[in-house]
C-alpha positions in Angstrom: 0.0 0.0 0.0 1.3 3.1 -1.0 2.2 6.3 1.8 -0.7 8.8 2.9 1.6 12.2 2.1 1.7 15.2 4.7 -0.3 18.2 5.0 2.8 20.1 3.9 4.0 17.9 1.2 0.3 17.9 -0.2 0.5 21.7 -0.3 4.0 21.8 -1.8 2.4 19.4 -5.1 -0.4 21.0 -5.9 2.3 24.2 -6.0 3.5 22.5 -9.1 0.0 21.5 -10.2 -1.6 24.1 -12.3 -5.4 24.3 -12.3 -6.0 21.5 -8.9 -7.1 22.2 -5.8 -7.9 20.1 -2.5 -10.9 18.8 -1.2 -10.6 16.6 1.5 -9.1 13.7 0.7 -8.9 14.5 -3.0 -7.4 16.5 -5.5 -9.7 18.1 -8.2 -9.6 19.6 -11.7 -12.3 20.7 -14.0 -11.5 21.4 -17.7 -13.8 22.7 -19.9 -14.0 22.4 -23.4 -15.7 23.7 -26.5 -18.7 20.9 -26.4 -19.4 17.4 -25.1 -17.7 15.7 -28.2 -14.5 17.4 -27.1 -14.8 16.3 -23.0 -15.4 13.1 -24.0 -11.8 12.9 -26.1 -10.2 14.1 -23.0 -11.3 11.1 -21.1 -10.8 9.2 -23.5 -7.3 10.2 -23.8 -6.9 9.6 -19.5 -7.7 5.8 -20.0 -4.2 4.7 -21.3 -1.8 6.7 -18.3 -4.7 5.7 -15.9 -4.3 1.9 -17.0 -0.5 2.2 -17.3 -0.5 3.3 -13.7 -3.0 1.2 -12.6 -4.7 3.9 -10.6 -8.1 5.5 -12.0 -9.7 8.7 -10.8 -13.2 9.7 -10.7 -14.6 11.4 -13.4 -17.7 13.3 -13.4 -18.8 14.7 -17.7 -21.3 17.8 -17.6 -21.9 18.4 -21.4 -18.6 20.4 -21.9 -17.1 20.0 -18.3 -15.4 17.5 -16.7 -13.9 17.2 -12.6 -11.3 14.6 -12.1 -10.8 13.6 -8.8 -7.9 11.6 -7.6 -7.5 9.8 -4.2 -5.6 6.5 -3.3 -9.2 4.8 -2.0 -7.3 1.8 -0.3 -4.5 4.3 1.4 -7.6 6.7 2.5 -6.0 9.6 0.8 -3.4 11.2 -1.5 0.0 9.4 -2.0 2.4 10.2 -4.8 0.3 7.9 -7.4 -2.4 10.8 -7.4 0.0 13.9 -8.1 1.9 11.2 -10.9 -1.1 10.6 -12.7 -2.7 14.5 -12.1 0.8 15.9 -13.7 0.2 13.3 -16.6 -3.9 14.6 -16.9 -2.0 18.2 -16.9 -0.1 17.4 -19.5 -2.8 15.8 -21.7 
């Protein structure tokens, strides 16, 4: 099982995160994109790093939004595995 990370260390990732924010025991973004075609490519495009990590987020599609939320469930919180695959849903 992977390492619940600190208050502080949380703080100091998202730092390096642009565009996610905290909520409890989560990290969120929400991208917006020209229509629902468009928000359904970008998931699309998070299955493969999800997969290759073996870690999924939470995904929540609102016609042209969609919120990504990333938590290790089975650690109860964030560990690195959420801030390595939110950098790779950055760069997407």
């Amino acid at each position: 099982m992977a390492d619940l990370l600190s208050a502080t260390d949380i703080q100091n990732r998202l730092g390096n995160l642009s565009g996610w924010s905290q909520e409890g025991k989560t990290i969120v973004c929400v991208r917006k994109f020209k229509g629902f075609v468009e928000a359904v490519e970008f998931v699309n495009r998070l299955v493969e790093p999800a997969e290759a990590a073996n870690h999924h987020p939470d995904l929540e599609i609102s016609y042209n939004k969609v919120t990504v939320r990333l938590s290790t469930h089975d650690a109860g919180g964030l560990t690195e595995k959420d801030f390595n695959l939110a950098e790779q849903i950055s760069n997407l």
